[in-house]
C-alpha positions in Angstrom: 38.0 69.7 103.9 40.4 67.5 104.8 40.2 63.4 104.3 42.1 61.5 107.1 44.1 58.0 105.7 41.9 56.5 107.9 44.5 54.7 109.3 45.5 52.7 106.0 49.2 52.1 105.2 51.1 54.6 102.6 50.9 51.8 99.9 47.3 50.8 100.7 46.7 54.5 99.5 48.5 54.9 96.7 47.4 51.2 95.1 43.5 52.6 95.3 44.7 55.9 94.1 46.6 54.5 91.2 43.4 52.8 90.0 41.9 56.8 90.1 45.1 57.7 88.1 45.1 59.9 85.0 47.1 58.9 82.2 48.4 62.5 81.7 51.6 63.3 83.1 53.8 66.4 83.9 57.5 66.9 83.8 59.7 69.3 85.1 63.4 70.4 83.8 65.9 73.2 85.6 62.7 74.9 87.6 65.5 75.1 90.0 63.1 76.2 93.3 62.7 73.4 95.4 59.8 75.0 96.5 58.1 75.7 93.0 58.8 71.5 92.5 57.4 70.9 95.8 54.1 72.9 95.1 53.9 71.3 91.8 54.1 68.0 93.3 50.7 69.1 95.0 49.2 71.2 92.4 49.9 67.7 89.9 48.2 65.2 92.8 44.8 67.4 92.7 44.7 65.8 88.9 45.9 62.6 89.8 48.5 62.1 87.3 49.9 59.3 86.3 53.5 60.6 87.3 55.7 63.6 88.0 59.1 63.2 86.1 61.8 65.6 87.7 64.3 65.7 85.0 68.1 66.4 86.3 68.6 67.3 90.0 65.1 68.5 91.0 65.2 68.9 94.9 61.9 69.5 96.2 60.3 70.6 99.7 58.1 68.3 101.5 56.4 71.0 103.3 55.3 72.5 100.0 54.1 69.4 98.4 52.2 68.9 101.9 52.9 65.4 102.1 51.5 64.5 98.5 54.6 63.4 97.4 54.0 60.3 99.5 51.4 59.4 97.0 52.5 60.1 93.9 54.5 58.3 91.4 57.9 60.5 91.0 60.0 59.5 88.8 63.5 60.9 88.4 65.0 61.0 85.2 68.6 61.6 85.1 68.7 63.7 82.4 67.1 64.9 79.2 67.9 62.2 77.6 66.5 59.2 79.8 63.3 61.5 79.9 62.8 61.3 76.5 63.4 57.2 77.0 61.3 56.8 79.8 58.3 58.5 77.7 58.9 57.4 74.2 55.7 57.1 71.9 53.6 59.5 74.4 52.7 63.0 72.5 55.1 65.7 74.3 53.5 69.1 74.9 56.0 72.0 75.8 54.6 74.8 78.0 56.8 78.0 76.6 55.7 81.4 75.5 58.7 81.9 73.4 58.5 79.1 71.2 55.0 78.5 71.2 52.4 76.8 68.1 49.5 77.0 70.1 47.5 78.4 72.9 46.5 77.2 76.1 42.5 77.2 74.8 43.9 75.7 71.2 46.5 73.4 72.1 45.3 70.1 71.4 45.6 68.0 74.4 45.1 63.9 73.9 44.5 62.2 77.7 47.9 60.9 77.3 50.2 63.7 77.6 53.0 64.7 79.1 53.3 68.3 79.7 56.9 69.6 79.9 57.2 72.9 82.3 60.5 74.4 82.5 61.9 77.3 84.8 60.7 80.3 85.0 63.8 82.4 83.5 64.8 80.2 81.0 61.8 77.7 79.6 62.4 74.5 78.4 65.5 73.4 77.0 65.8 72.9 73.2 66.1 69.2 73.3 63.1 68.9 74.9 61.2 71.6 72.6 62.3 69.6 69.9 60.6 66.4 70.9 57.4 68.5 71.8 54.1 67.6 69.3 53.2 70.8 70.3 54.1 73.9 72.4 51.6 75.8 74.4 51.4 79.4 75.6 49.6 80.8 78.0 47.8 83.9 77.4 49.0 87.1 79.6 48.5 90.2 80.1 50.5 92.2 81.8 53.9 93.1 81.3 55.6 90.2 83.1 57.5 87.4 81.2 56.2 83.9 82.4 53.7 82.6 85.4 55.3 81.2 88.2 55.6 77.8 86.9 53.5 76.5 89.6 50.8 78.4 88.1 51.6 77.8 84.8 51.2 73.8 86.1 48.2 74.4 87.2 46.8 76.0 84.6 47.7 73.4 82.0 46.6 70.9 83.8 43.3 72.3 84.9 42.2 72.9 81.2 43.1 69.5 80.4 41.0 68.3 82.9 38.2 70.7 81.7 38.2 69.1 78.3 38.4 65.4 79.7 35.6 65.8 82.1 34.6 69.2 83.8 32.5 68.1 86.7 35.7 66.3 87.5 34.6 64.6 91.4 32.6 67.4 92.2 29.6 65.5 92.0 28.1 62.3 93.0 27.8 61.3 89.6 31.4 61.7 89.0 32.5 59.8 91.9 
């Protein structure tokens, strides 16, 4: 179902959504698909996060964020570095396979997090692993590496929302 902006301007929109905002946030570093970024820009507005950080040169495509992007709070950090600034004192969670402490169901998951996705081929960079309370995997089965990171967003982001409140606006009573 769609819901028309019944004819409210862009910044009417966003300063009632931002009163609905999460405080979790999600970050992605090097995904390097502007269409992955642009989907995740979508996928990250279904949770209402607080922001989207798009560390380094993230490009995205409007079409596959589906205009979300005009009501989300991006924030683009130059690099690694002025990431880790801009989100200094919020717990860090890394979403990596490779280097991971917990899983997805086990990872613990405070309502102030700031997942950190990487690219699919190679993960989140070392700096960033290194600031991360924890590092979650995904569990797979097949005989494939990663999820698309898309996926992998919405995944993470999905459970945390299951453990926050898992009638999330489905109901009247959540509303």
């Amino acid at each position: 179902m769609k819901i028309p902006a019944f004819g409210y301007e862009t910044s009417e929109i966003r300063s009632e959504l931002d009163k609905l905002r999460n405080d979790v946030s999600i970050a992605v570093v090097r995904a390097k698909n502007p269409f992955n970024v642009g989907a995740i820009i979508r996928v990250a507005h279904s949770f209402l996060v607080k922001e989207i950080f798009l560390i380094g040169v993230e490009p995205y495509y409007e079409k596959a964020a589906m205009g979300m992007q005009k009501y989300e709070n991006i924030v683009d950090a130059r690099d690694e570095a002025t990431f880790l600034d801009l989100v200094k004192g919020r717990p860090l969670i890394g979403v990596e396979r490779d280097h991971a402490d917990a899983s997805l169901w086990e990872a613990p998951m405070p309502k102030d997090a700031v997942f950190v996705l990487g690219s699919e081929n190679d993960g989140v960079p070392p700096l960033l692993l290194e600031a991360c309370s924890t590092v979650l995997a995904i569990p797979m089965y097949g005989i494939n590496h990663s999820f698309p990171v898309t996926v992998a967003a919405g995944m993470v982001l999905c459970e945390w929302a299951r453990r926050k409140d898992p009638r999330g606006r489905l109901t009247p009573e959540a509303l």
